[in-house]
N, C-alpha and C positions, 0 to 999 in steps of 0.2 A: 425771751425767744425771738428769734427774727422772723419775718412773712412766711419762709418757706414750713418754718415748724411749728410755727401757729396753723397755719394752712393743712399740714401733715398731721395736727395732735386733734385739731374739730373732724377731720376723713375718718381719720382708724376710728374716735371715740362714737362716731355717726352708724361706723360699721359694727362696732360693738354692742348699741344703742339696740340696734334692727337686728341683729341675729338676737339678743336676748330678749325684746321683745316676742320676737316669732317662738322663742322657745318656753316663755314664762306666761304671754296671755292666756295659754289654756290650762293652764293646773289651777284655779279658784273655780274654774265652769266647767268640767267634764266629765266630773261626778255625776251632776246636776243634768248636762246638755245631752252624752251619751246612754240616755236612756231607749233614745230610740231606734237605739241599732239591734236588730236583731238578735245578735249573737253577747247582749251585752253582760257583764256579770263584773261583780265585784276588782275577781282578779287583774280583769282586761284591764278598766279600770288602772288599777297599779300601775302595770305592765305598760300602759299605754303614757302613763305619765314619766316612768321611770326610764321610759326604751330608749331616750334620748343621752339620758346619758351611760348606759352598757358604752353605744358606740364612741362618745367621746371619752370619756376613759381608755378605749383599748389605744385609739388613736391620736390621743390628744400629743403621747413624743412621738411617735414616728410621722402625724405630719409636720412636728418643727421638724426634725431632723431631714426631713425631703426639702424643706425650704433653703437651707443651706446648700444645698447640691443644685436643685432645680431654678432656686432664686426665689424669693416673698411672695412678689404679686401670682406668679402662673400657679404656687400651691392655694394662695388667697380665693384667685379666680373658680380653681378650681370646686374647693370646700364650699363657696358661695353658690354655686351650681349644684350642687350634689343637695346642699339645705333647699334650695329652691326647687329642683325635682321632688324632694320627701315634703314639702310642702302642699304641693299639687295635689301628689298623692293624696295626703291626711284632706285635702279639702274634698277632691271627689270619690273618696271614704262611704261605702256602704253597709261597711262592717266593722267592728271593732280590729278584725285584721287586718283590715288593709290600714286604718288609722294605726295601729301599732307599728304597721310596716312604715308608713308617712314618718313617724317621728323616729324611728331608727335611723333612715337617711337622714333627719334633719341631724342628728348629732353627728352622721358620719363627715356632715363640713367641720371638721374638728380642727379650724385656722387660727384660736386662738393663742398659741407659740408662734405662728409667722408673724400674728400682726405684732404684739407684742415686741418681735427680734423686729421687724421692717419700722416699729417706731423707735427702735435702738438706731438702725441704721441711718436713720433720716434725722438725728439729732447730735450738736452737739455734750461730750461726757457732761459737761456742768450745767446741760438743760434736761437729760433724760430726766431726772427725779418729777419733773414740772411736766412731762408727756407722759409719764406711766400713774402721774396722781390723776390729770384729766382723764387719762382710761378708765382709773380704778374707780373716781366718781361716776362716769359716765354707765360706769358696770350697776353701780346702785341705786342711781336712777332708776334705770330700766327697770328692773327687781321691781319697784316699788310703782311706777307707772302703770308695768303691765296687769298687778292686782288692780288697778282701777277700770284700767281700758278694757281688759279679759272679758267682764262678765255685760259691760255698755254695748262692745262689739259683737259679742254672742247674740244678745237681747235684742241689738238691730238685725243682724246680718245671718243668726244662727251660729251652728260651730261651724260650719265651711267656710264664713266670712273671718273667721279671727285668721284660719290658715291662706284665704287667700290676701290678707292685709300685709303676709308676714311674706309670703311670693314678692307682693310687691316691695316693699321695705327691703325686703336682700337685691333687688334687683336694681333696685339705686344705692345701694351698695359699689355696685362693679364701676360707676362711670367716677366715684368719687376715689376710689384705689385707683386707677388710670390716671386720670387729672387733678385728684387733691395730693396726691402723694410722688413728689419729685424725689426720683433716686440717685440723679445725679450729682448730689452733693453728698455721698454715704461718707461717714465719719466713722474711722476706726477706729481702736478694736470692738466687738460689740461680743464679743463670745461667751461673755456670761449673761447673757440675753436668750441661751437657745438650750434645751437638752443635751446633754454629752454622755453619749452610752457606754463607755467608758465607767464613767463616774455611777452609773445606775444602781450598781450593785453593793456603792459603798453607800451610795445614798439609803438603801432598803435596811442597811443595816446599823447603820448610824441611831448611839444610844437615845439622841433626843426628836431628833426629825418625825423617827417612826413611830409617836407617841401625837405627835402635832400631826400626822397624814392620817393615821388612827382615828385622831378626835376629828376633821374637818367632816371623814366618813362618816361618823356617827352625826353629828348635827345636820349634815344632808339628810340621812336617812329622817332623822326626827321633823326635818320639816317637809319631805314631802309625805309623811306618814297624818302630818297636821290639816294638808291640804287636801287629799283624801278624803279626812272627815268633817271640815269646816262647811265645805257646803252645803253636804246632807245635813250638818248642824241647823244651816241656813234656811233649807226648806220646811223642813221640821218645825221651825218656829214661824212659820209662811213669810216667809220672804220671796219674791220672785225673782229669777235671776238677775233681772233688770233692774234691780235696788240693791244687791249684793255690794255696790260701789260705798251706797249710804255706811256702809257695817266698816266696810276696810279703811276708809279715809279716817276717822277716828282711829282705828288701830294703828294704820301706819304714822298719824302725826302725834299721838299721845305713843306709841313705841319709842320715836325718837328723842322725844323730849328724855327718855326714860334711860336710854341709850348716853345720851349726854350725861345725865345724873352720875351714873358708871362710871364715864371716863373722869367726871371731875375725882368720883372717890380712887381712879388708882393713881391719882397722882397722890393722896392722901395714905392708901394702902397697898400693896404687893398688887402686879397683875395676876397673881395667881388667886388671891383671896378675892378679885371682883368677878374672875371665871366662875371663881366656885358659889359668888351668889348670884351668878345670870344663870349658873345651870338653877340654881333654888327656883328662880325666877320660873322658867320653862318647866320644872318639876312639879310647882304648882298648880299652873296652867292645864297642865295634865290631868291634876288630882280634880283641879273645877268639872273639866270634860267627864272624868270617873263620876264623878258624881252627879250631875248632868244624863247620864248614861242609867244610874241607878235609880232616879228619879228623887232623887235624896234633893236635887237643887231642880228646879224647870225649864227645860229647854226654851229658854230665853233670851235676845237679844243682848242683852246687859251682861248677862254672864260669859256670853258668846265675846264681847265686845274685851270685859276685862279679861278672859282667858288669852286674848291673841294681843291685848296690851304687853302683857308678862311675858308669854311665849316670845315675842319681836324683839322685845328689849334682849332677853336676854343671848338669844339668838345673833343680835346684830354687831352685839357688843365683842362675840365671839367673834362672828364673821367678818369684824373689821379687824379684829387685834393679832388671829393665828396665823395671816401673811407676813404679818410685820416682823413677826416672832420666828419662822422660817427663814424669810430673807434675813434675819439678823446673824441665825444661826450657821447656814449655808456657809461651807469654804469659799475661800474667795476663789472668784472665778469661775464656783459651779452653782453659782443662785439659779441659773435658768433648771438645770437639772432637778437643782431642788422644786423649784415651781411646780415642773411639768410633772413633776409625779406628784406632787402636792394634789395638781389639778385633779389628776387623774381619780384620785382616790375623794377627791370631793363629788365629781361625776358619777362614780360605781355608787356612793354611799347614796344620788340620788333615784338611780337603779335598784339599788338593793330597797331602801325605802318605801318605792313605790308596790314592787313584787311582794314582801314580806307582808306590807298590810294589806292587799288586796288577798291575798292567801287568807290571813287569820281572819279577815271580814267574812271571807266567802266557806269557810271550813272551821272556824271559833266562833268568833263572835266581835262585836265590835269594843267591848270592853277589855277584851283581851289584846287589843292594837294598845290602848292606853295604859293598860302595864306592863305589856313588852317595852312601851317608848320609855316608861317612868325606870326598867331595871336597864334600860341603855343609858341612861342620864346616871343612875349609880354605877355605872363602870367610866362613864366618860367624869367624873367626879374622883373616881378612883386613879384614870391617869392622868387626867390634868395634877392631882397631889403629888405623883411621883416627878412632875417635870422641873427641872431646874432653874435658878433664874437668868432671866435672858434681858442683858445690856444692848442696848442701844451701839447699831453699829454702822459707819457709812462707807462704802466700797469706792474703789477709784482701779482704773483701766491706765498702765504705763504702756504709750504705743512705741514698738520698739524700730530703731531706724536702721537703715540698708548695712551701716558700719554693724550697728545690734547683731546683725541676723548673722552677719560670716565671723562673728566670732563671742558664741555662746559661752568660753569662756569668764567675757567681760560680764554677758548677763548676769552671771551667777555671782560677779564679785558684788551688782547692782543687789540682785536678792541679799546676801549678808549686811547691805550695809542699811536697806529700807528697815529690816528687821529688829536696826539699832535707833530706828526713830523711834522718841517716845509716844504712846496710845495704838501703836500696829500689835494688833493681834495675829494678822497671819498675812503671809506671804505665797504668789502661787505663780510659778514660771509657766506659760504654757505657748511652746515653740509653734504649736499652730497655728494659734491668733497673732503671734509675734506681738504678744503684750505679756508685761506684769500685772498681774490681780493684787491687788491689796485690801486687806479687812481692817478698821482699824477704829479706835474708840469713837464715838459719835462727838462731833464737834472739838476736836481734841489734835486731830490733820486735816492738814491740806493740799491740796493738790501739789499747789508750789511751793511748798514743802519738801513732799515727796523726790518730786524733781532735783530740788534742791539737796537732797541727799544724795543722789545717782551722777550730780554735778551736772547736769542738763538743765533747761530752759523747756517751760512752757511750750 
């Protein structure tokens, strides 16, 4: 990559960094912290962890698709403002509604489609892959950070300190979108970087997709239904919020280790047979909580420590592998489409998550969250068996030139003949972007290849 997109790939990932920390430091502490709100109960609870993502889900395409119209940064600036008002909010929070209402606005900055497309924009095609893996790392960082920071920053600062840590954090946000990110060198086409609502409705229906949008929901759901009860686990065995960090650090670094074990075995066995023993893995974990719950095991530490080793591993293994398997799947040309609904459906499943166990806590019982999660884990085992297998695929953007565009006839002679390179899976003309999409076996084409069959140069 050169300065400018080095420059470009540390901004957006810094921005990504800081909105998910503001949105993930409070689900290990709010169980726990939200005790002293008046109006507090179980549900709230839920509701309050989950509310964030209702609103990014509803709006996670329609604000890519305003970023196209309006332009990256003004929809960026925007979303960043809007998270940083629901911040505020949730800190000078005197009731569990107003903190519910705080974390709705934090999800209504729903910017991740613009940065995403603004880090397509600001990159050359044979660098993007190298801007969207530092995003996707940088995404799981954060994940994993804000379980440590969450319950340190509560413990000094209270809960209004973690929401006003996260004000500040998006707020050096805005000067690094300004000055980290030059637009002036946009590199086209980037149109399979954004939702196409067009496309949306073949997307919903699409035999394999909506089985991997399915499953993203359901594992959302499962983990913030884990988060929920983790900390009252915590207390229960006297922990004080303020050592709640001691419990997860083992978890997060004995998960990963665990998570790697995984990936060595699919190179060994189908992706589909290591799904099926990360969901065992999580199913487990569950059954430990069950029993933990019946007093059959003791609300303990250890038990606590290996329930959420299993649970992470097998959670992680999924949550890295169902984008990959998406974007593989996706037509060419409509991977963003596919994303944005992908996202969306991961955001509601952390909505639906949070509502459903604060319900059965507050109206069942807490035993009752652990085998609702265990007969979710046997449907989400049920469709991951039906799902197909999914080949390794790498995408390429043909940007098409002035002669291209007045006479579309030739494009089309271009599409028949790309179709006859060998490893192209599919072919997608799309006159708006003034590019050709191509899907094609992984490491098998190449760009000057491509080229090279249309009779053009690089």
């Amino acid at each position: 990559m050169n300065a400018l997109e080095i420059r470009a790939a540390i901004s957006l990932a810094f921005v990504y960094v800081m909105r998910m920390l503001g949105l993930f430091m409070v689900i290990p502490v709010i169980a726990v912290a939200a005790v002293k709100f008046p109006d507090y109960s179980p549900l709230w609870v839920g509701v309050a962890i989950g509310g964030y993502g209702l609103t990014q889900a509803i709006l996670q395409i329609p604000m890519g698709m305003a970023s196209d119209k309006v332009g990256r940064k003004p929809v960026i600036y925007f979303g960043l403002c809007v998270f940083i008002v629901g911040s505020l909010i949730a800190a000078y929070a005197d009731s569990m509604l107003m903190l519910t209402l705080g974390r709705i606005l934090q999800g209504m900055g729903a910017i991740a489609g613009a940065v995403m497309a603004l880090a397509a924009d600001v990159t050359r095609e044979s660098q993007r892959t190298k801007i969207m893996a530092i995003i996707g790392i940088s995404i799981g960082f954060s994940f994993y950070l804000a379980l440590l920071l969450g319950p340190f920053v509560s413990a000094s600062f209270g809960l209004q300190g973690i929401f006003f840590v996260t004000a500040v954090g998006a707020s050096l946000c805005l000067p690094m979108i300004k000055w980290g990110v030059k637009t002036s060198n946009t590199y086209a086409p980037t149109g399979d970087s954004l939702p196409n609502r067009a496309a949306l409705r073949e997307m919903f229906k699409h035999p394999q997709l909506w089985r991997f949008n399915l499953s993203v929901l359901l594992i959302h759901l499962l983990i913030t239904s884990f988060f929920v009860q983790v900390p009252r686990l915590l207390a229960t065995a006297d922990f004080e919020l303020s050592e709640h960090w001691k419990i997860y650090t083992p978890i997060l670094i004995l998960s990963i280790v665990l998570m790697v074990v995984l990936m060595r075995l699919s190179d060994a066995l189908s992706r589909k047979r290591v799904f099926m023993i990360s969901l065992g893995l999580m199913a487990f974990a569950f059954i430990l909580l069950v029993n933990m719950t019946n007093q059959v095991l003791s609300v303990d530490w250890t038990w606590i420590v290996i329930a959420g080793i299993l649970f992470f591993a097998g959670f992680n293994y999924m949550e890295a592998n169902l984008p990959a398997m998406v974007s593989s799947i996706a037509p060419a040309g409509q991977k963003g489409t596919a994303m944005g609904l992908y996202a969306s459906f991961q955001f509601f499943g952390a909505f639906a998550g949070g509502v459903l166990t604060g319900a059965l806590i507050q109206w069942v019982s807490t035993l009752a969250v652990y085998l609702f999660c265990l007969l979710v884990i046997v449907a989400l085992g049920l469709i991951i068996n039906s799902v197909k297998a999914v080949d390794k695929t790498a995408r390429f953007a043909l940007e098409l030139n002035e002669c291209d565009k007045r006479n579309m006839a030739k494009v089309f002679e271009y599409e028949s003949a790309l179709r006859q390179v060998e490893g192209v899976v599919e072919v997608n003309v799309s006159e708006a972007d003034s590019a050709i999409y191509v899907k094609a076996a992984f490491k098998k084409v190449s760009l000057d290849q491509l080229y090279t069959a249309i009779g053009r140069k690089i």
